[in-house]
C-alpha beads as a LAMMPS data file, in Angstrom:
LAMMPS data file: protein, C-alpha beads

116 atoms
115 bonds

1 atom types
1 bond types

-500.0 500.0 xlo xhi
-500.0 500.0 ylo yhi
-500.0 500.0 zlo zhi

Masses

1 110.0

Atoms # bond

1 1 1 0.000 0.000 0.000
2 1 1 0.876 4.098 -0.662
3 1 1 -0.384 6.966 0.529
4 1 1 -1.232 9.344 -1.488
5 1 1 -2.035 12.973 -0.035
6 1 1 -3.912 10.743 2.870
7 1 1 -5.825 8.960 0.324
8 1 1 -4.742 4.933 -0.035
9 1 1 -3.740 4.083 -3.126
10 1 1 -3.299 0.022 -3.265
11 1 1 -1.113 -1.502 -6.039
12 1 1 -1.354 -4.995 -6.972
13 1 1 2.181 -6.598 -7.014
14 1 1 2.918 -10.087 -8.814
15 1 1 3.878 -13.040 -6.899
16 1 1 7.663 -12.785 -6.044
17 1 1 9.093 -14.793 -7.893
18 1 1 12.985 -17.301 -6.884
19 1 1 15.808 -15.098 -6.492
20 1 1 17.435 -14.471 -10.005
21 1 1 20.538 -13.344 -10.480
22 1 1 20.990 -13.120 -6.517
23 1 1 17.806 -10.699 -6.145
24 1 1 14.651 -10.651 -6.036
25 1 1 12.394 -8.205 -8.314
26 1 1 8.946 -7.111 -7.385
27 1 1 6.578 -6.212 -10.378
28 1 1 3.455 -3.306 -9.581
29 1 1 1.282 -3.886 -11.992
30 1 1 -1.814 -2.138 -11.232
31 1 1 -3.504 -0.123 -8.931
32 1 1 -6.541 -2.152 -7.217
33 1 1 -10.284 -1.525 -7.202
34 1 1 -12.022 0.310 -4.239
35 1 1 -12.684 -1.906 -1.224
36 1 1 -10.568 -4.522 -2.326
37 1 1 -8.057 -6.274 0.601
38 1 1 -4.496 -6.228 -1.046
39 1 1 -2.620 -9.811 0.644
40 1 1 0.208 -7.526 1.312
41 1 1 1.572 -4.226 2.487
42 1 1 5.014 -2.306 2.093
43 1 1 6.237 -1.327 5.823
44 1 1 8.956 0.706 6.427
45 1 1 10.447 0.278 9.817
46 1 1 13.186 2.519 11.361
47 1 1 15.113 1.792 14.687
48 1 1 14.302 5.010 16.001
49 1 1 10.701 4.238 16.043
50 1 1 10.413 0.304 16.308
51 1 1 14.024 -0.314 18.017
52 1 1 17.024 -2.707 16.635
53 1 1 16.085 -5.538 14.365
54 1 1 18.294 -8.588 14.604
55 1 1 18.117 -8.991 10.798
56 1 1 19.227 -12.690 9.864
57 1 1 18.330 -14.118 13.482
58 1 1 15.687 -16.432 14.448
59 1 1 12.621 -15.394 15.078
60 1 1 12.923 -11.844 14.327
61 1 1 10.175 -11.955 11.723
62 1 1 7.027 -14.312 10.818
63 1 1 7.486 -16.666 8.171
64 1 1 5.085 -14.703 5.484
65 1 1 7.292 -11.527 5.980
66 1 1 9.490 -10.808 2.952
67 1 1 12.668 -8.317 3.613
68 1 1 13.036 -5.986 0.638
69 1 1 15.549 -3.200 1.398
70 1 1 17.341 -3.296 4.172
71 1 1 20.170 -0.348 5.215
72 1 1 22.017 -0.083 8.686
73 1 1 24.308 3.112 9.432
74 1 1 25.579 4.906 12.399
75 1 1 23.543 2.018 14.680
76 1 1 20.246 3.620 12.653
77 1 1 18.121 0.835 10.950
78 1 1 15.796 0.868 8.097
79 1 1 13.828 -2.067 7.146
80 1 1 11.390 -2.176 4.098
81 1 1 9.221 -5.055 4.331
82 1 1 6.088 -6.658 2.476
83 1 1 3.709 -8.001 5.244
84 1 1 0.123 -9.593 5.268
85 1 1 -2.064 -8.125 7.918
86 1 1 -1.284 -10.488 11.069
87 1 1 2.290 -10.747 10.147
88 1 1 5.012 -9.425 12.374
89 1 1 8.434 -8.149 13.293
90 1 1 10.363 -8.699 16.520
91 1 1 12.833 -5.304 17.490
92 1 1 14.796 -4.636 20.996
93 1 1 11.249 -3.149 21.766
94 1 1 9.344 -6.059 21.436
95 1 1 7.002 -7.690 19.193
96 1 1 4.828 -5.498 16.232
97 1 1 2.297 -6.945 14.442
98 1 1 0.138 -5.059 11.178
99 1 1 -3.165 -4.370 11.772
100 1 1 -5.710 -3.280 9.509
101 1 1 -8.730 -0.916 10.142
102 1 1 -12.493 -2.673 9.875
103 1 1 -14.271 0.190 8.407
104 1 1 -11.074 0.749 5.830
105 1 1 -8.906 -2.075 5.106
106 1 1 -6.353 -0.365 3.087
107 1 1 -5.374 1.558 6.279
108 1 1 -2.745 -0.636 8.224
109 1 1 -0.440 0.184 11.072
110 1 1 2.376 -1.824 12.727
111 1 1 1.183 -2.009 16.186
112 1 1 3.955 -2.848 19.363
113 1 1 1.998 -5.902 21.053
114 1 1 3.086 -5.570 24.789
115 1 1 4.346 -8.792 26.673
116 1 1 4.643 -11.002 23.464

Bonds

1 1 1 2
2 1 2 3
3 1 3 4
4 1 4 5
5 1 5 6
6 1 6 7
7 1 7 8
8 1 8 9
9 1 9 10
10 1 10 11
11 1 11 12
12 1 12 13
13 1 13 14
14 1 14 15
15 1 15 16
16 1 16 17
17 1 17 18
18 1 18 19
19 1 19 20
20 1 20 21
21 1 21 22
22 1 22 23
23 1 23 24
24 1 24 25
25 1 25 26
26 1 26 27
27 1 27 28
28 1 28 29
29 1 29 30
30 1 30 31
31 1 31 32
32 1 32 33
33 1 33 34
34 1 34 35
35 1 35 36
36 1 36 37
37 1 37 38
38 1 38 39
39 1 39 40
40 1 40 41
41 1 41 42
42 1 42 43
43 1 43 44
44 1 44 45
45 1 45 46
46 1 46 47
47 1 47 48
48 1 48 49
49 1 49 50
50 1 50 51
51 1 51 52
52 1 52 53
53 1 53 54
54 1 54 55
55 1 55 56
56 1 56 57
57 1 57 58
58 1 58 59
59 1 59 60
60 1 60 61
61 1 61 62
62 1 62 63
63 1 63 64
64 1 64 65
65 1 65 66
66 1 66 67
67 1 67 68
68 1 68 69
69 1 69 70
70 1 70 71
71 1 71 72
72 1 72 73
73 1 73 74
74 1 74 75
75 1 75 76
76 1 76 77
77 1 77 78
78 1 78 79
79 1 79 80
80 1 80 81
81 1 81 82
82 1 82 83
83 1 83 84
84 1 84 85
85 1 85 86
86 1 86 87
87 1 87 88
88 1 88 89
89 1 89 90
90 1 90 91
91 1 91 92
92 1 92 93
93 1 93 94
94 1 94 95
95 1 95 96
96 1 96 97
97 1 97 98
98 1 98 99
99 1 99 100
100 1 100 101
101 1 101 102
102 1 102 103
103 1 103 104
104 1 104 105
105 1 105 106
106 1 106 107
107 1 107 108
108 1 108 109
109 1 109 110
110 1 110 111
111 1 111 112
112 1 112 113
113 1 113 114
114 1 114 115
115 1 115 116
């Protein structure tokens, strides 16, 4: 998903296909039609808002979480992910999980779940 101006605007991307030449290529190919669910949603995270990811541990993301950019610099992370609603990321903070809105379920936000 992308904002635009506060508006959603949901693109449909293709199945992700093997790794290819060592790296993975994701395809937009359309924007979708009003109240439909997209399976997945690009999520940025930063360290400064969701703490350190161990990147490459065990555990530090659910198994339908795909990594897409990841950059690490001065002990500041940034993590660009493609989640389904449910899915979830483990930091030094804890545990956040996406969660979409019931009236609107284009609007998501990563949500820190306390004590998991």
């Amino acid at each position: 998903m992308f904002a635009s101006q506060g508006a959603p605007e949901v693109i449909y991307v293709r199945d992700i296909p093997d790794a290819q030449d060592g790296c993975y290529k994701l395809l937009f190919k359309r924007v979708l039609k009003a109240g439909v669910s997209p399976d997945c949603f690009l999520v940025v995270a930063r360290s400064d808002l969701t703490g350190q990811l161990a990147v490459g541990t065990e555990g530090w993301r659910s198994s339908d979480t795909w990594l897409v950019s990841f950059s690490e610099c001065r002990g500041q992370q940034e993590a660009m992910l493609l989640m389904p609603v449910r899915a979830w990321i483990r930091s030094g903070l804890g545990r956040f999980v996406i969660e979409s809105s019931q009236p609107r379920p284009c609007f998501t936000r990563l949500v820190l779940r306390c004590g998991e």
